[in-house]
MDAnalysis code that builds the backbone (N, CA, C; Angstrom):
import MDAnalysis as mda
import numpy as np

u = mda.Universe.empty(435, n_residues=145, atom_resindex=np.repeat(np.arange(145), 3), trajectory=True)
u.add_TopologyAttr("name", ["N", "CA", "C"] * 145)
u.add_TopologyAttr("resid", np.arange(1, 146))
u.add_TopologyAttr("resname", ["UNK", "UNK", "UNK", "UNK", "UNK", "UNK", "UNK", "UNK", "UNK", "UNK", "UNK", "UNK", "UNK", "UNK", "UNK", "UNK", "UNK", "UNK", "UNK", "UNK", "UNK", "UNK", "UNK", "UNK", "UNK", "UNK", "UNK", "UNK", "UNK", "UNK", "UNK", "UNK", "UNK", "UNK", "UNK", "UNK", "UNK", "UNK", "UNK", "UNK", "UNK", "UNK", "UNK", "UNK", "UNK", "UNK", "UNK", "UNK", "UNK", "UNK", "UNK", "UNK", "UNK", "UNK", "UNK", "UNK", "UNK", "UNK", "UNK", "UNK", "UNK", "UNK", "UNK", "UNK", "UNK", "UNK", "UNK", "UNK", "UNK", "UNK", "UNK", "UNK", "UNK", "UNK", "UNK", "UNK", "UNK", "UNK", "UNK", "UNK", "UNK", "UNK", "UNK", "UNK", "UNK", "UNK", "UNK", "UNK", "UNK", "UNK", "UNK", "UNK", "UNK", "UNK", "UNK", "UNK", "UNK", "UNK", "UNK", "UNK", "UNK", "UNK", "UNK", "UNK", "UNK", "UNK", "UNK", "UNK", "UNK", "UNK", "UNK", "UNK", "UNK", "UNK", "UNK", "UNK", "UNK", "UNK", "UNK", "UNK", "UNK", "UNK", "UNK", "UNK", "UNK", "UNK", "UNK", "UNK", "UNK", "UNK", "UNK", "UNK", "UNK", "UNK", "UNK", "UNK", "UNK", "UNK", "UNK", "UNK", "UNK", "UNK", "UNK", "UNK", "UNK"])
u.atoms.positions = np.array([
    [-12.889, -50.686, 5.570],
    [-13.423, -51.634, 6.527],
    [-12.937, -51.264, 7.925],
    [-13.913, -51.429, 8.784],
    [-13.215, -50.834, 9.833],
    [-12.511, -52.380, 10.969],
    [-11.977, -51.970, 12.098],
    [-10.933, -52.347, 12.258],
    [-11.063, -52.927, 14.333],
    [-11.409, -53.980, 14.686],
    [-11.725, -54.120, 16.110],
    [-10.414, -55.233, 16.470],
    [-10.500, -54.649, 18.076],
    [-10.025, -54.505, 18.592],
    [-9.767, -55.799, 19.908],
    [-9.264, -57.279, 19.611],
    [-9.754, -58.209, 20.405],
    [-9.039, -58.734, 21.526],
    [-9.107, -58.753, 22.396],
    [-8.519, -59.311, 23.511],
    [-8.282, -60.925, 23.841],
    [-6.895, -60.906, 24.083],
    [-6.970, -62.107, 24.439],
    [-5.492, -62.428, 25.361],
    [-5.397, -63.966, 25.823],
    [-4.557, -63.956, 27.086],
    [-2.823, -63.770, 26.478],
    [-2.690, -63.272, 27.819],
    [-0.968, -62.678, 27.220],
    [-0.024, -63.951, 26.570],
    [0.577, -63.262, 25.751],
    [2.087, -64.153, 24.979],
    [0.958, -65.339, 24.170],
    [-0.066, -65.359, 23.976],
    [-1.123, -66.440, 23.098],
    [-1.609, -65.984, 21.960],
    [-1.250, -64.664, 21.470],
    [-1.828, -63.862, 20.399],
    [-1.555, -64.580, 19.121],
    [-0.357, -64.973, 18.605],
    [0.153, -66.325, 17.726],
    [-1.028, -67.034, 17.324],
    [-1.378, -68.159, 18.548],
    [-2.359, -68.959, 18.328],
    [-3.600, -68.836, 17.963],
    [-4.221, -67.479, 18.728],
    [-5.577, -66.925, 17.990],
    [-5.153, -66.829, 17.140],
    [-4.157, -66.180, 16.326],
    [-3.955, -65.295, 14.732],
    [-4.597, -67.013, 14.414],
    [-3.779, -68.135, 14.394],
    [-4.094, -69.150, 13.919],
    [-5.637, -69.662, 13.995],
    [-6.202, -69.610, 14.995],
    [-7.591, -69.924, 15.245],
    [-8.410, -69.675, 14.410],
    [-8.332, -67.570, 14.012],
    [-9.004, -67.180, 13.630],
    [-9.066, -67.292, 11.753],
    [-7.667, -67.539, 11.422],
    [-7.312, -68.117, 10.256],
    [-7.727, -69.690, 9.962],
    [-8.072, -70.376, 11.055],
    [-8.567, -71.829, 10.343],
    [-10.849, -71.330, 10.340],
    [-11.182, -70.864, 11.401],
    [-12.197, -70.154, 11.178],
    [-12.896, -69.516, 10.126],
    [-11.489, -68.666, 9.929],
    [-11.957, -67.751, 8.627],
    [-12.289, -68.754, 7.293],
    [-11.187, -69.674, 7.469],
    [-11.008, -70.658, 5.501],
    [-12.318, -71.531, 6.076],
    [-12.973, -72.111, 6.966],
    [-13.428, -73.256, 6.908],
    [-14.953, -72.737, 7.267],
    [-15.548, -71.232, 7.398],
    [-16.668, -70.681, 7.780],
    [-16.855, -69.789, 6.593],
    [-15.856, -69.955, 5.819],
    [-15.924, -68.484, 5.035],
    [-16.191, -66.949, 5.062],
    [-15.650, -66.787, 6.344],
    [-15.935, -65.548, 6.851],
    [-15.475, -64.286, 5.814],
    [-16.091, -62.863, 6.208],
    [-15.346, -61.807, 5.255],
    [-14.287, -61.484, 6.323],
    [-13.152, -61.663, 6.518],
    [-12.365, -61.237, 7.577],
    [-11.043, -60.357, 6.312],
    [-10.708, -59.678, 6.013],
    [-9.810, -59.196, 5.220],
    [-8.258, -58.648, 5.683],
    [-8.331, -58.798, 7.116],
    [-6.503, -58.693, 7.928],
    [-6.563, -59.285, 9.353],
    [-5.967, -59.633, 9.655],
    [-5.620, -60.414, 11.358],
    [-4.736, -59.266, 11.633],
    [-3.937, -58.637, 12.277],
    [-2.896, -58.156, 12.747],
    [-2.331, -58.452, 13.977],
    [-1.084, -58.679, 14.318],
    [-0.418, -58.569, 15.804],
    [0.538, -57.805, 15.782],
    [0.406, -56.391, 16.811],
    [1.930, -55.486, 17.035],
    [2.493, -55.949, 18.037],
    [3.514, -56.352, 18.125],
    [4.009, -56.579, 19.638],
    [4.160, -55.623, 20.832],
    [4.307, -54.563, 20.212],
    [4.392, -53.589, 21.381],
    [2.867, -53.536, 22.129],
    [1.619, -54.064, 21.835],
    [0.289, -54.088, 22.481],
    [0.131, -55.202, 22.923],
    [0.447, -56.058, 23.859],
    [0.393, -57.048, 24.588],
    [-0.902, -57.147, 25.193],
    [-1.168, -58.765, 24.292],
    [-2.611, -58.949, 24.623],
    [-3.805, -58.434, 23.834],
    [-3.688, -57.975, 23.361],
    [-4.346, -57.871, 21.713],
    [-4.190, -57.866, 20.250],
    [-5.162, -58.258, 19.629],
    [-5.086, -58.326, 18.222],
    [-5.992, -57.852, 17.699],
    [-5.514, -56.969, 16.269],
    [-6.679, -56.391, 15.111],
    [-6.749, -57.133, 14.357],
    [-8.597, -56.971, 14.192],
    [-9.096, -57.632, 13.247],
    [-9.854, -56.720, 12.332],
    [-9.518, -56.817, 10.829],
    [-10.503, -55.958, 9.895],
    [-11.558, -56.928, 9.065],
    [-12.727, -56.453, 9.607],
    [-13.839, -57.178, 9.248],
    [-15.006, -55.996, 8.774],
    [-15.879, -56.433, 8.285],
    [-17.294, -55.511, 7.604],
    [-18.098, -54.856, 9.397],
    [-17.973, -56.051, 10.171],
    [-18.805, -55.880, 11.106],
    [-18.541, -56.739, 12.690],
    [-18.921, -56.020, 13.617],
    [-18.514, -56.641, 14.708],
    [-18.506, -58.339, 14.586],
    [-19.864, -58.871, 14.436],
    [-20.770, -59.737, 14.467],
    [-19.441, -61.086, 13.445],
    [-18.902, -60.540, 12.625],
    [-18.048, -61.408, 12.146],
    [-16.948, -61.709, 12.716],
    [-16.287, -60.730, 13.045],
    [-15.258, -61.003, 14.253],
    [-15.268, -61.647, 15.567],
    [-16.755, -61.960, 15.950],
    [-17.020, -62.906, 17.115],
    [-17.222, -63.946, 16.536],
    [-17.641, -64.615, 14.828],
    [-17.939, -65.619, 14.542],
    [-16.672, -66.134, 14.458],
    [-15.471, -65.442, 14.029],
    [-14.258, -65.426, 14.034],
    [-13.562, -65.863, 15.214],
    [-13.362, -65.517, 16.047],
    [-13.132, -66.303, 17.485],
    [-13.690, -67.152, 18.267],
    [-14.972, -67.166, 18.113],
    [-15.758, -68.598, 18.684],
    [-15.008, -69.470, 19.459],
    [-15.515, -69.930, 20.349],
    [-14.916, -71.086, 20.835],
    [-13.275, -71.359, 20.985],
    [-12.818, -70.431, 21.276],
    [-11.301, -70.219, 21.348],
    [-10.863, -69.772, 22.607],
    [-10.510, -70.194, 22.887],
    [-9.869, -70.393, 24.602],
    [-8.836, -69.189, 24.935],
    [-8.205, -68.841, 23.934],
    [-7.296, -67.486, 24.311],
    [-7.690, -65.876, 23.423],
    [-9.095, -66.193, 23.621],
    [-9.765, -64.991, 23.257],
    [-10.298, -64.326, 24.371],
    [-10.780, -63.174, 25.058],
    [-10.832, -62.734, 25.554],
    [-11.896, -62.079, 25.569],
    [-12.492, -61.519, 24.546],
    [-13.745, -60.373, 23.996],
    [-13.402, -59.587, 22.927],
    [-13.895, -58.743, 22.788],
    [-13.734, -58.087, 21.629],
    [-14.652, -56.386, 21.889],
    [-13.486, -55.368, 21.823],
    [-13.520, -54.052, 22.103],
    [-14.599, -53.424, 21.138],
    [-15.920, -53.352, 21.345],
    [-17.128, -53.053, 19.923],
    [-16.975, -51.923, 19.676],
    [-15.666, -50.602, 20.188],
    [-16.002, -49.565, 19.214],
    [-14.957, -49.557, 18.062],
    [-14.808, -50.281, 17.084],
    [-14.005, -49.404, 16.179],
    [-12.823, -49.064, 16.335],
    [-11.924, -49.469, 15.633],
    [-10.505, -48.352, 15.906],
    [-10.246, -48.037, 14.250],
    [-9.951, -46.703, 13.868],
    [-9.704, -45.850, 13.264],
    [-8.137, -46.879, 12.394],
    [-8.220, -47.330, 11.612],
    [-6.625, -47.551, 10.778],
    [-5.557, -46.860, 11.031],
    [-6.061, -45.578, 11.116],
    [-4.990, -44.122, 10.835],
    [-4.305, -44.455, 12.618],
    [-5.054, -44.733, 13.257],
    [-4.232, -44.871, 14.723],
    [-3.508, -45.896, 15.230],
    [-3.033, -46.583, 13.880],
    [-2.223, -48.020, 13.985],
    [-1.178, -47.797, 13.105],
    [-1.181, -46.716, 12.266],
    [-0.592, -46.431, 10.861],
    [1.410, -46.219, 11.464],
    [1.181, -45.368, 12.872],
    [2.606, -45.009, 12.742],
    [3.480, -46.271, 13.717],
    [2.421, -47.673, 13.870],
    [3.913, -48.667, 14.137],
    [4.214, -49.205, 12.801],
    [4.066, -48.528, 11.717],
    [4.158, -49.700, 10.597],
    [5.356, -48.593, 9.823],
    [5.315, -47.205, 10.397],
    [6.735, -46.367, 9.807],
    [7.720, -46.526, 10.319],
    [8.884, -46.366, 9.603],
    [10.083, -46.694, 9.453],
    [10.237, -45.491, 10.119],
    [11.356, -45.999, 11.235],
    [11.882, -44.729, 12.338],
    [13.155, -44.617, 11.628],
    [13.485, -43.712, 11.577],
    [14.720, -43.176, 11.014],
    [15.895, -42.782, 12.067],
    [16.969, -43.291, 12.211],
    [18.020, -43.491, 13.400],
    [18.991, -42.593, 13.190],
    [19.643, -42.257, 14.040],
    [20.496, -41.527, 13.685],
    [22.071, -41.517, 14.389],
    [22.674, -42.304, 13.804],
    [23.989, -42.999, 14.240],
    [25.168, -41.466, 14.084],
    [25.610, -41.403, 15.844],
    [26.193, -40.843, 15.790],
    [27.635, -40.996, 15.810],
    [27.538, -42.489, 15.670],
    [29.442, -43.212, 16.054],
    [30.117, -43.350, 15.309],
    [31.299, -42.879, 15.387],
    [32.227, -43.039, 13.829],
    [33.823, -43.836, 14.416],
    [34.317, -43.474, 13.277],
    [35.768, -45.253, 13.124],
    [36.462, -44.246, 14.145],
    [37.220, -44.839, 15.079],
    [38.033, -44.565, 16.060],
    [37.400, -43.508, 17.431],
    [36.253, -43.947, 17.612],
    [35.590, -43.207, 18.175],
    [35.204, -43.842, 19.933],
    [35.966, -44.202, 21.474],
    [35.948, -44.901, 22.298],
    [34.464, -44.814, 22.560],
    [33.905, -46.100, 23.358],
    [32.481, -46.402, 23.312],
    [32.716, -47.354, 24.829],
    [31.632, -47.209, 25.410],
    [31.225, -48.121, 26.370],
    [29.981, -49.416, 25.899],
    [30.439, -50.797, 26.236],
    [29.321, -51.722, 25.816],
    [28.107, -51.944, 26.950],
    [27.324, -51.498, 26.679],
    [26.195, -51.046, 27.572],
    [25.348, -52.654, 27.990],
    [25.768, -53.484, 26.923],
    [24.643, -55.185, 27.468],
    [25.846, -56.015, 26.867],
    [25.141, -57.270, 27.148],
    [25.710, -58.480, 26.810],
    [26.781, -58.680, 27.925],
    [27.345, -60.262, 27.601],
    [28.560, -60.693, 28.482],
    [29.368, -59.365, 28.825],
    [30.015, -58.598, 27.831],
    [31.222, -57.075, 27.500],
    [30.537, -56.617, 28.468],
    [29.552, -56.116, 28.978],
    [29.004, -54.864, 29.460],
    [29.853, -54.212, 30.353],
    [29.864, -53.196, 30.092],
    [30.914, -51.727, 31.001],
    [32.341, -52.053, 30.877],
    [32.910, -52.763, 29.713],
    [33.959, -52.568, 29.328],
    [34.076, -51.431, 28.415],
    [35.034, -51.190, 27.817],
    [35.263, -49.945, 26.983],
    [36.247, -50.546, 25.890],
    [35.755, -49.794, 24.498],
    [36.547, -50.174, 23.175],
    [36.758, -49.444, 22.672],
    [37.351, -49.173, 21.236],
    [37.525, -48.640, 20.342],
    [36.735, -49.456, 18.979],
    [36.377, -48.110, 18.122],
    [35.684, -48.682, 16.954],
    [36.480, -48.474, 15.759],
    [36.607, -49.598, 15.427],
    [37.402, -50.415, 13.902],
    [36.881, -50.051, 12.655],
    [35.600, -50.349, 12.643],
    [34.892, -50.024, 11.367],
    [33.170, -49.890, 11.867],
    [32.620, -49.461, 11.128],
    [30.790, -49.377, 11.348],
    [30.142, -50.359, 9.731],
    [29.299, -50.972, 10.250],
    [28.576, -51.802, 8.648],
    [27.312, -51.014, 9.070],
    [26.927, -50.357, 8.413],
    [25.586, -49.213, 8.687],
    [24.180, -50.105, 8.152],
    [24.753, -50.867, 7.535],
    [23.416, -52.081, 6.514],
    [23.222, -52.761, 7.576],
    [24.215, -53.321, 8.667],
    [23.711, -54.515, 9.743],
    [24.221, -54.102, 10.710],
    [23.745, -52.302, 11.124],
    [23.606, -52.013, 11.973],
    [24.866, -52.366, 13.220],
    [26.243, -52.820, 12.688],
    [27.248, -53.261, 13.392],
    [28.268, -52.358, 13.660],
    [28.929, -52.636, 14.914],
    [30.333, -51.813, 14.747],
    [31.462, -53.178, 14.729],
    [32.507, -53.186, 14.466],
    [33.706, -53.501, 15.068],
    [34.774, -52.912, 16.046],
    [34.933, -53.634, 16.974],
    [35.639, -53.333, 18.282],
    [36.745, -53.782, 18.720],
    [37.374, -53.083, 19.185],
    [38.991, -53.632, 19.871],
    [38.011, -53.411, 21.523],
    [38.378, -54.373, 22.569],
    [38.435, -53.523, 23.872],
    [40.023, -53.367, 24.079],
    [39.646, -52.177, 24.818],
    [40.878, -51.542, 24.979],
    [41.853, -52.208, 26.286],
    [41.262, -52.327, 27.661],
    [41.920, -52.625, 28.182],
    [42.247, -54.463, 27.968],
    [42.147, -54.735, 27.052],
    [42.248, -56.647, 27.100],
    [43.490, -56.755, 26.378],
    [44.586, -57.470, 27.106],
    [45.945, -57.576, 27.007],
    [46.189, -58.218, 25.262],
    [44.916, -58.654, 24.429],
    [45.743, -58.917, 23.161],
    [44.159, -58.606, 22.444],
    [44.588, -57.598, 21.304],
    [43.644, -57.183, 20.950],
    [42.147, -57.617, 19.929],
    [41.695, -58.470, 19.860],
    [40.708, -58.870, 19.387],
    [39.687, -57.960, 19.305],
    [39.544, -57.857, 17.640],
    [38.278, -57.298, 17.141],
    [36.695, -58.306, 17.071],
    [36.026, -58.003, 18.011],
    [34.412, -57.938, 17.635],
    [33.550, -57.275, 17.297],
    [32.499, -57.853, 16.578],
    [31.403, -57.469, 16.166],
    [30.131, -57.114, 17.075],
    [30.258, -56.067, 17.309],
    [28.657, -55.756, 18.218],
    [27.540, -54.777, 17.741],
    [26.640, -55.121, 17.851],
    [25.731, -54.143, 17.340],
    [25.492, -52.890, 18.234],
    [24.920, -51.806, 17.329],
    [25.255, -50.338, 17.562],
    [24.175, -50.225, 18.750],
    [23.265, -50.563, 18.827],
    [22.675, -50.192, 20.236],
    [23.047, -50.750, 21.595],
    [23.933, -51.444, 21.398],
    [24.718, -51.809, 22.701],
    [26.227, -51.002, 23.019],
    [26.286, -50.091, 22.384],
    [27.332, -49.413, 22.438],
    [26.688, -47.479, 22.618],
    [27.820, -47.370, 23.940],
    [27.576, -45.850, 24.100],
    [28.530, -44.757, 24.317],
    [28.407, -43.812, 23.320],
    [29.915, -43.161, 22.958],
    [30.770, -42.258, 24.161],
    [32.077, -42.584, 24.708],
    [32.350, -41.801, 26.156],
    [32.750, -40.635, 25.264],
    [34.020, -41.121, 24.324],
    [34.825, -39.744, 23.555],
    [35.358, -40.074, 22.423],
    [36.184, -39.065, 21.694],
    [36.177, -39.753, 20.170],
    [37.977, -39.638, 20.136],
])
């Protein structure tokens, strides 16, 4: 089934998904996926048989926008749905700079890593009594080991 492409007003994509889901049960439409990626702001896929259903599908909906009539290909939506594979280079006793949050541009040492929740544990170094926290690994950036 192929796969269009609908526009609608920013941060409201939620509510169409909903629109088009009370539409779909109460018109009986063939609609067979809604989708929202977040990284495409301001649109949503819809997989339907045919354009013509996907406008019966939005009707009268206020944070719809139109609807893109050529087609988009599945295969060109396929790689936000793969698993990126990371590659953690920080290990136990290894000094780090905290790059966000309240900490930011302090400097620590790492205690332990939980690789399942993506965490480290931290001493900062210069703070007169040492308390270990928990911060997650993308807020941390390695100076030296």
């Amino acid at each position: 089934m192929p796969v269009y492409a609908v526009r609608c007003v920013g941060k409201r994509e939620k509510y169409l998904i909903d629109a088009i889901e009370n539409n779909v049960k109460s018109k009986g439409l063939e609609v067979k996926a809604v989708l929202y990626i977040p990284e495409i702001k301001g649109y949503i896929f819809v997989e339907a048989p045919n354009e013509e259903v996907v406008r019966e599908a939005i009707m009268g909906n206020p944070y719809s926008r139109g609807i893109i009539s050529k087609p988009i290909n599945p295969d060109e939506l396929k790689h936000f749905f793969e698993e990126k594979e990371e590659l953690i280079l920080l290990k136990e006793g290894d000094i780090v700079e905290i790059v966000g949050g309240p900490l930011k541009r302090e400097r620590a040492k790492i205690i332990s890593i939980d690789l399942g929740k993506k965490e480290a544990r931290v001493e900062i170094i210069d703070s007169s009594t040492p308390i270990p926290l928990t911060i997650k690994l993308d807020l941390l950036k390695k100076i030296s080991e």
